[in-house]
HTML snippet that shows the backbone in 3Dmol.js (N, CA, C, O; Angstrom):
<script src="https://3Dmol.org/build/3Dmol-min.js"></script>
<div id="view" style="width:600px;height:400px;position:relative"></div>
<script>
const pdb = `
ATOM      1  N   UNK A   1      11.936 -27.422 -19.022  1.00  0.00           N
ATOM      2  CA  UNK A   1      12.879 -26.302 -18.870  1.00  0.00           C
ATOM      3  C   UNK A   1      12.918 -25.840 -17.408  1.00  0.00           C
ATOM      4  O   UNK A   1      11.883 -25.331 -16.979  1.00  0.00           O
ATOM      5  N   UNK A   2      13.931 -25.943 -16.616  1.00  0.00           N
ATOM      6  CA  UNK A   2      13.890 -25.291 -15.261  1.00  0.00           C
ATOM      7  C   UNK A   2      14.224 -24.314 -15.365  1.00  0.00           C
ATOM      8  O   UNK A   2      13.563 -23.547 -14.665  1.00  0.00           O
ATOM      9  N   UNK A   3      15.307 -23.648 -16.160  1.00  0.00           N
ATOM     10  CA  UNK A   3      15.291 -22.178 -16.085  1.00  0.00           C
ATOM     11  C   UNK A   3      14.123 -21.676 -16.189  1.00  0.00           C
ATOM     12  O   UNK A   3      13.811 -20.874 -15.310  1.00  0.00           O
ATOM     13  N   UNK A   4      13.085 -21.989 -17.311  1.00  0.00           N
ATOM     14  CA  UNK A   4      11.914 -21.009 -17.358  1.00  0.00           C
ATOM     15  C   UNK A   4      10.891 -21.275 -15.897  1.00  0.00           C
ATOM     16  O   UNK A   4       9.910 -20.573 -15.650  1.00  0.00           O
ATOM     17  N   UNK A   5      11.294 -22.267 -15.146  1.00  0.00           N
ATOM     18  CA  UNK A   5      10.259 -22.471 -14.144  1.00  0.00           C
ATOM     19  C   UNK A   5      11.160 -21.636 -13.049  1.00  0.00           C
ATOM     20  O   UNK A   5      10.602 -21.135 -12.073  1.00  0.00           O
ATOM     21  N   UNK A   6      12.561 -21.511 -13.251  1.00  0.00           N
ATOM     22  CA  UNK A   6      13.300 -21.072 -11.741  1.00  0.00           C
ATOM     23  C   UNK A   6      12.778 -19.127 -12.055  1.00  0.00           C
ATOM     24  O   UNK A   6      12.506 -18.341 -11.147  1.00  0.00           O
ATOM     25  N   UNK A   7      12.775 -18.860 -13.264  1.00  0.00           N
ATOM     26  CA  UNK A   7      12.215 -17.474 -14.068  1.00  0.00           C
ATOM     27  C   UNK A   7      10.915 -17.396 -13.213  1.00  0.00           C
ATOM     28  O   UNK A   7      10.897 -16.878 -12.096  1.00  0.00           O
ATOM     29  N   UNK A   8       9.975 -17.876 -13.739  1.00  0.00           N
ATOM     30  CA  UNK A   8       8.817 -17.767 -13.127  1.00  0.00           C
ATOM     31  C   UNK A   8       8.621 -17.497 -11.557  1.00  0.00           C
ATOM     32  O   UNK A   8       7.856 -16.684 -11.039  1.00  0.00           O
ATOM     33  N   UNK A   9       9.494 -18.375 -10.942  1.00  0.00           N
ATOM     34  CA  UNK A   9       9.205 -18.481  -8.968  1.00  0.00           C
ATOM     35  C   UNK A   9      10.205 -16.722  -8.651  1.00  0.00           C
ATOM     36  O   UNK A   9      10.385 -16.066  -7.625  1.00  0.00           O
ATOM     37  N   UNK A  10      10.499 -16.584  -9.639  1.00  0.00           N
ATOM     38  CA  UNK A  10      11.288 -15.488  -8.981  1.00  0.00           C
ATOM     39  C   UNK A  10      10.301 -14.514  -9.656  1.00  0.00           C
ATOM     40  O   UNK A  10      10.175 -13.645  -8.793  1.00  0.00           O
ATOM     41  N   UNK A  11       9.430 -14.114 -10.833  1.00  0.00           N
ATOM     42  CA  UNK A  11       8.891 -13.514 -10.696  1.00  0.00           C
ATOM     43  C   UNK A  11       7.279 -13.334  -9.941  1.00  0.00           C
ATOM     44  O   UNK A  11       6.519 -12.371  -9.834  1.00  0.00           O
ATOM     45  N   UNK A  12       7.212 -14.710  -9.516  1.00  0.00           N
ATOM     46  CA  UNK A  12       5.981 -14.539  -8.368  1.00  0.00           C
ATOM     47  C   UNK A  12       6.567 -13.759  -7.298  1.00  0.00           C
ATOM     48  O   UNK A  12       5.959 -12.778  -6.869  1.00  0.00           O
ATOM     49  N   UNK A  13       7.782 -14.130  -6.791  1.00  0.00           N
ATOM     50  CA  UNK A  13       8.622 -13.686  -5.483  1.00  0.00           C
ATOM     51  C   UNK A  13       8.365 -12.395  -6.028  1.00  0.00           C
ATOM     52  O   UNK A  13       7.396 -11.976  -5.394  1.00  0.00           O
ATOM     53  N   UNK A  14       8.701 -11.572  -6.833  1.00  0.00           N
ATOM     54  CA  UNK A  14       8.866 -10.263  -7.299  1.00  0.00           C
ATOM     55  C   UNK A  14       7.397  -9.366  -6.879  1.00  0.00           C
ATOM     56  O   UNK A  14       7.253  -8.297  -6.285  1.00  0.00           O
ATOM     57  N   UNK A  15       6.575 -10.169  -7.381  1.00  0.00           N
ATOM     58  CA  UNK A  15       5.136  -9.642  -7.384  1.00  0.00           C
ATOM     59  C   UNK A  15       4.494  -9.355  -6.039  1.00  0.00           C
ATOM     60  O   UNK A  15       3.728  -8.484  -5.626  1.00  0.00           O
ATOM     61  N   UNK A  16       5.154 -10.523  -5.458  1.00  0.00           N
ATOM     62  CA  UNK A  16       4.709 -10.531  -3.806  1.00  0.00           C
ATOM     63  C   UNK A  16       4.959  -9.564  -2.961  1.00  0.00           C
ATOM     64  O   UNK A  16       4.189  -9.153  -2.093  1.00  0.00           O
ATOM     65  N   UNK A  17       6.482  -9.025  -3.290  1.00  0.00           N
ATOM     66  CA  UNK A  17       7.084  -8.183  -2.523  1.00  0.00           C
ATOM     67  C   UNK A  17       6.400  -6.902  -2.992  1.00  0.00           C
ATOM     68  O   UNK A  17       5.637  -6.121  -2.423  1.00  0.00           O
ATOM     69  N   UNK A  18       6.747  -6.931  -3.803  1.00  0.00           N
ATOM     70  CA  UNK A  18       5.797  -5.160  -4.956  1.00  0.00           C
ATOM     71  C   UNK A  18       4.599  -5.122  -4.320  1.00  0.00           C
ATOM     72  O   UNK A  18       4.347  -3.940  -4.088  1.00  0.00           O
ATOM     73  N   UNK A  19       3.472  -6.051  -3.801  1.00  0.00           N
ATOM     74  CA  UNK A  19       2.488  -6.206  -3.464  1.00  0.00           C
ATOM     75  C   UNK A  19       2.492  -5.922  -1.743  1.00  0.00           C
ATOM     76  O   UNK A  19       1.884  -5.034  -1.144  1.00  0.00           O
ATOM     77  N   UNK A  20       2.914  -6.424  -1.477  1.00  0.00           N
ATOM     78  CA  UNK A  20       3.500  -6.318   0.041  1.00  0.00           C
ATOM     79  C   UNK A  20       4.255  -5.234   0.630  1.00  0.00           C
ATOM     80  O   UNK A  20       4.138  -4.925   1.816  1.00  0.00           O
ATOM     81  N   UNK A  21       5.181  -4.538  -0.346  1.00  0.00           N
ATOM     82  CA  UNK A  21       5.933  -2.970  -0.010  1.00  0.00           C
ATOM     83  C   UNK A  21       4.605  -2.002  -0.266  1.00  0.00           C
ATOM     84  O   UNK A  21       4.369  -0.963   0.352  1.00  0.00           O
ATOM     85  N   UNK A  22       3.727  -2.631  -1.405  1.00  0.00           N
ATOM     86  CA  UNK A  22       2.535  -1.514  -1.751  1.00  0.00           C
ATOM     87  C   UNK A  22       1.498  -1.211  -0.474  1.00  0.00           C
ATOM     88  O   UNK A  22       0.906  -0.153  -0.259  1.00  0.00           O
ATOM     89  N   UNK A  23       1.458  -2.174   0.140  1.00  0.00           N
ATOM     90  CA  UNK A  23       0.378  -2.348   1.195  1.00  0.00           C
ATOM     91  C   UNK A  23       1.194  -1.595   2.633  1.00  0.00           C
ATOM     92  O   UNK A  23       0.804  -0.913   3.580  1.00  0.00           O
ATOM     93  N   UNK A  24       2.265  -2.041   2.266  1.00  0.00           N
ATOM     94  CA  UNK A  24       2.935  -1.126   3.880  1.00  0.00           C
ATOM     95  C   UNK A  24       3.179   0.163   3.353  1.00  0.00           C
ATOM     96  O   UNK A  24       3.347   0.960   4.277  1.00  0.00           O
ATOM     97  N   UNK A  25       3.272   0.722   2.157  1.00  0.00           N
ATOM     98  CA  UNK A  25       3.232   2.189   2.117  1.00  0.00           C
ATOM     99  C   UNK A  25       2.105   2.567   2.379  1.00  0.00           C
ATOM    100  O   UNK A  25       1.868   2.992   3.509  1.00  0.00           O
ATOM    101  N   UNK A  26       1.085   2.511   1.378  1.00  0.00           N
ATOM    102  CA  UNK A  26      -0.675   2.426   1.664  1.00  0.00           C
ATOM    103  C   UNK A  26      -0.729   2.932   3.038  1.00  0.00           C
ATOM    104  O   UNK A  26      -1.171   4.068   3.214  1.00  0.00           O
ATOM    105  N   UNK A  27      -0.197   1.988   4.377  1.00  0.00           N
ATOM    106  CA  UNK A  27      -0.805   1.875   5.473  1.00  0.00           C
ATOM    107  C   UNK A  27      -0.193   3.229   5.995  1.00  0.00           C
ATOM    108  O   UNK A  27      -0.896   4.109   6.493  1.00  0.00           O
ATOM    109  N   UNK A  28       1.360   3.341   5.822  1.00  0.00           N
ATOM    110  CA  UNK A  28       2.161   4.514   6.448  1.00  0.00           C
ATOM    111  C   UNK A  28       1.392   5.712   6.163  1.00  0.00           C
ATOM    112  O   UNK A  28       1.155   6.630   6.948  1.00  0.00           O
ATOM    113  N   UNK A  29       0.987   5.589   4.810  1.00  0.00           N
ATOM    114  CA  UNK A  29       0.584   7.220   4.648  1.00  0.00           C
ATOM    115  C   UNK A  29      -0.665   7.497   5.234  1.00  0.00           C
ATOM    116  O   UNK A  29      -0.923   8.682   5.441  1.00  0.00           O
ATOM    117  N   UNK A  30      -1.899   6.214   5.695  1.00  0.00           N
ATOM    118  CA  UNK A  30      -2.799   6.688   6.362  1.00  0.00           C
ATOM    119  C   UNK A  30      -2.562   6.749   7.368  1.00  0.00           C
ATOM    120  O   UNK A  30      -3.313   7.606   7.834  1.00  0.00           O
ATOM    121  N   UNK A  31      -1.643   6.183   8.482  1.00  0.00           N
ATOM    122  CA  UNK A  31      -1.153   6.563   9.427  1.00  0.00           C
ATOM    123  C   UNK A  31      -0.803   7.765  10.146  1.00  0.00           C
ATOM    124  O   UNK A  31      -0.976   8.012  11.339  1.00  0.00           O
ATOM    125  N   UNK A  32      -0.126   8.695   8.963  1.00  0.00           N
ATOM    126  CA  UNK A  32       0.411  10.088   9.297  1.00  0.00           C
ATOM    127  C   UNK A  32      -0.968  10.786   9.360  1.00  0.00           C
ATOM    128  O   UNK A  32      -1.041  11.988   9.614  1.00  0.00           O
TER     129      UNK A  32
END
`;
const viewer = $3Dmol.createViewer("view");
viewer.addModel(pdb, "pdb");
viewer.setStyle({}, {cartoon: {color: "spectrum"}});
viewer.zoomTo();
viewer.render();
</script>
């Protein structure tokens, strides 16, 4: 099934970013 594999890479992509926006907020607010 490639849909369920093209599903999947987009929800790693998803996770990454969520993970990655989490860490640059994290940083902003110790910043201030």
């Amino acid at each position: 099934m490639l849909v369920l594999r093209h599903i999947e890479r987009i929800a790693d992509h998803a996770v990454y970013i969520a993970s990655a926006a989490h860490y640059i907020a994290t940083g902003r607010r110790l910043n201030e």
